[in-house]
C-alpha positions as CSV (number, residue, x, y, z in Angstrom):
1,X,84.0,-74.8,24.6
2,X,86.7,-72.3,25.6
3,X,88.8,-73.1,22.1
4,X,85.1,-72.5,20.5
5,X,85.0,-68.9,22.1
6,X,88.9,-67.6,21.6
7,X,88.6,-69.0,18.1
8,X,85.3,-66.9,17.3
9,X,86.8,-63.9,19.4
10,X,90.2,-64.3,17.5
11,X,87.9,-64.3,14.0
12,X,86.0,-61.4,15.3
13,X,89.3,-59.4,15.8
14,X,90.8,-60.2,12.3
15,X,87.1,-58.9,10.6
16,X,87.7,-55.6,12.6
17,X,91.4,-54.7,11.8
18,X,90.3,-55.5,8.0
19,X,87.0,-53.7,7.9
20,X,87.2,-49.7,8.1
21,X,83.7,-49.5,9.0
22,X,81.0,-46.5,8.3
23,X,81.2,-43.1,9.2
24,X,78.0,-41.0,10.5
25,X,78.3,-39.0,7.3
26,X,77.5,-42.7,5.9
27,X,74.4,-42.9,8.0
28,X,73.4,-39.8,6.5
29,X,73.1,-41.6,2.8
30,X,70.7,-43.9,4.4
31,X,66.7,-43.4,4.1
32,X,64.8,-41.8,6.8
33,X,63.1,-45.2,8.0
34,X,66.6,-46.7,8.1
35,X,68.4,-43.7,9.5
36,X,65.8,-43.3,12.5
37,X,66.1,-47.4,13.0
38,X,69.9,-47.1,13.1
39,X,70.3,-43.3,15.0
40,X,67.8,-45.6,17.6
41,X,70.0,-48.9,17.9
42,X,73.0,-46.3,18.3
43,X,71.7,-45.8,21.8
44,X,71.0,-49.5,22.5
45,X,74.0,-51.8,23.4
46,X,71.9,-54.7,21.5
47,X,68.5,-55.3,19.9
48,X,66.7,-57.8,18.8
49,X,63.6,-58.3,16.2
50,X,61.4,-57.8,19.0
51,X,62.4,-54.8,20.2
52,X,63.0,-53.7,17.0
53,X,59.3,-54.3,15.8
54,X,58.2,-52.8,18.9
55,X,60.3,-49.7,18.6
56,X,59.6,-49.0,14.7
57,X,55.6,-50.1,15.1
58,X,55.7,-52.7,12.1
59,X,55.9,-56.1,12.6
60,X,58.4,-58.6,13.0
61,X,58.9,-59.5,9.1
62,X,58.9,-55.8,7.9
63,X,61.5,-54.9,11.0
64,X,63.1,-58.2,10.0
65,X,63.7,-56.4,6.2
66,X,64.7,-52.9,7.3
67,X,67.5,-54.1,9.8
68,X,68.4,-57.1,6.9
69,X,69.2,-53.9,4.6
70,X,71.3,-52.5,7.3
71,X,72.8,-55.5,7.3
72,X,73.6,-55.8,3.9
73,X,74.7,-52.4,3.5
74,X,77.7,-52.8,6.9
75,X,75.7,-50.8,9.5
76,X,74.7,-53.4,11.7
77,X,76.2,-56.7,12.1
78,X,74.1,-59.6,13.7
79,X,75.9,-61.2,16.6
80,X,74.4,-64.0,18.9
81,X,74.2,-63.8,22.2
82,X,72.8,-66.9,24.4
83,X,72.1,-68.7,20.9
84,X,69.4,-65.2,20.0
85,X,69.9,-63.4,17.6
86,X,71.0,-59.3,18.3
87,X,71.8,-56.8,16.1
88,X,74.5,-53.8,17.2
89,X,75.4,-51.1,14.9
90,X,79.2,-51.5,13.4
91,X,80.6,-47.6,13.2
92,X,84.3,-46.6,12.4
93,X,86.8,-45.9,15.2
94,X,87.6,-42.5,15.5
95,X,90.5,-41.0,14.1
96,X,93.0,-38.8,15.4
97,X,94.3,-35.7,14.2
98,X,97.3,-36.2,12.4
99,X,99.9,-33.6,12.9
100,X,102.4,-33.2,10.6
101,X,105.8,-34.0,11.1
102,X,107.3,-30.8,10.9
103,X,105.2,-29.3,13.5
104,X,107.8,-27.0,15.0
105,X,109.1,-25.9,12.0
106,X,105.0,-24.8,11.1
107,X,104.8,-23.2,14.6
108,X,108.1,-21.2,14.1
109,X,107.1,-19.9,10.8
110,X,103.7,-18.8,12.6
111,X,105.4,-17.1,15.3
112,X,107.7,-15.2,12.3
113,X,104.7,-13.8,10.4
């Protein structure tokens, strides 16, 4: 059981340092159906079909296809949790600033000016 969980941990580690992941300016691409379903599921920790036929007001088969196309396209990954099936959204990390390496040298030709 426990090599069963670090191996699927250890797999879901590599697919993260390999996959960039989506950016909201992605999200905006989407269409508005899709974009509301997703913007939603942002502020869930986990859904499932349920909730999201519940939440969207279709049933379970049409919920089933608009989350299965935001699957498709990388916004939401399907994970299982207690053998059901969930659905979390999959956005990029953050990314710093990057400050360039002569950043003293920019500052004192500021301070010159």
């Amino acid at each position: 059981m426990a090599g069963g969980l670090f191996d699927r941990l250890n797999q879901e580690m590599e697919a993260r340092e390999k996959a960039s992941g989506l950016s909201m300016a992605d999200v905006l691409t989407l269409p508005d159906v899709q974009r509301k379903l997703f913007n939603w599921m942002m502020r869930q920790e986990d859904v499932g079909l349920g909730d999201l036929a519940i939440y969207s007001g279709q049933d379970a088969a049409t919920a089933g296809m608009e989350v299965a196309a935001l699957v498709e396209q990388g916004f939401v990954r399907e994970v299982r949790v207690r053998g059901e099936v969930r659905y979390r959204v999959r956005l990029a990390a953050k990314r710093g600033r990057q400050v360039p390496l002569n950043i003293w040298q920019a500052l004192g030709d500021k301070v010159e000016e």
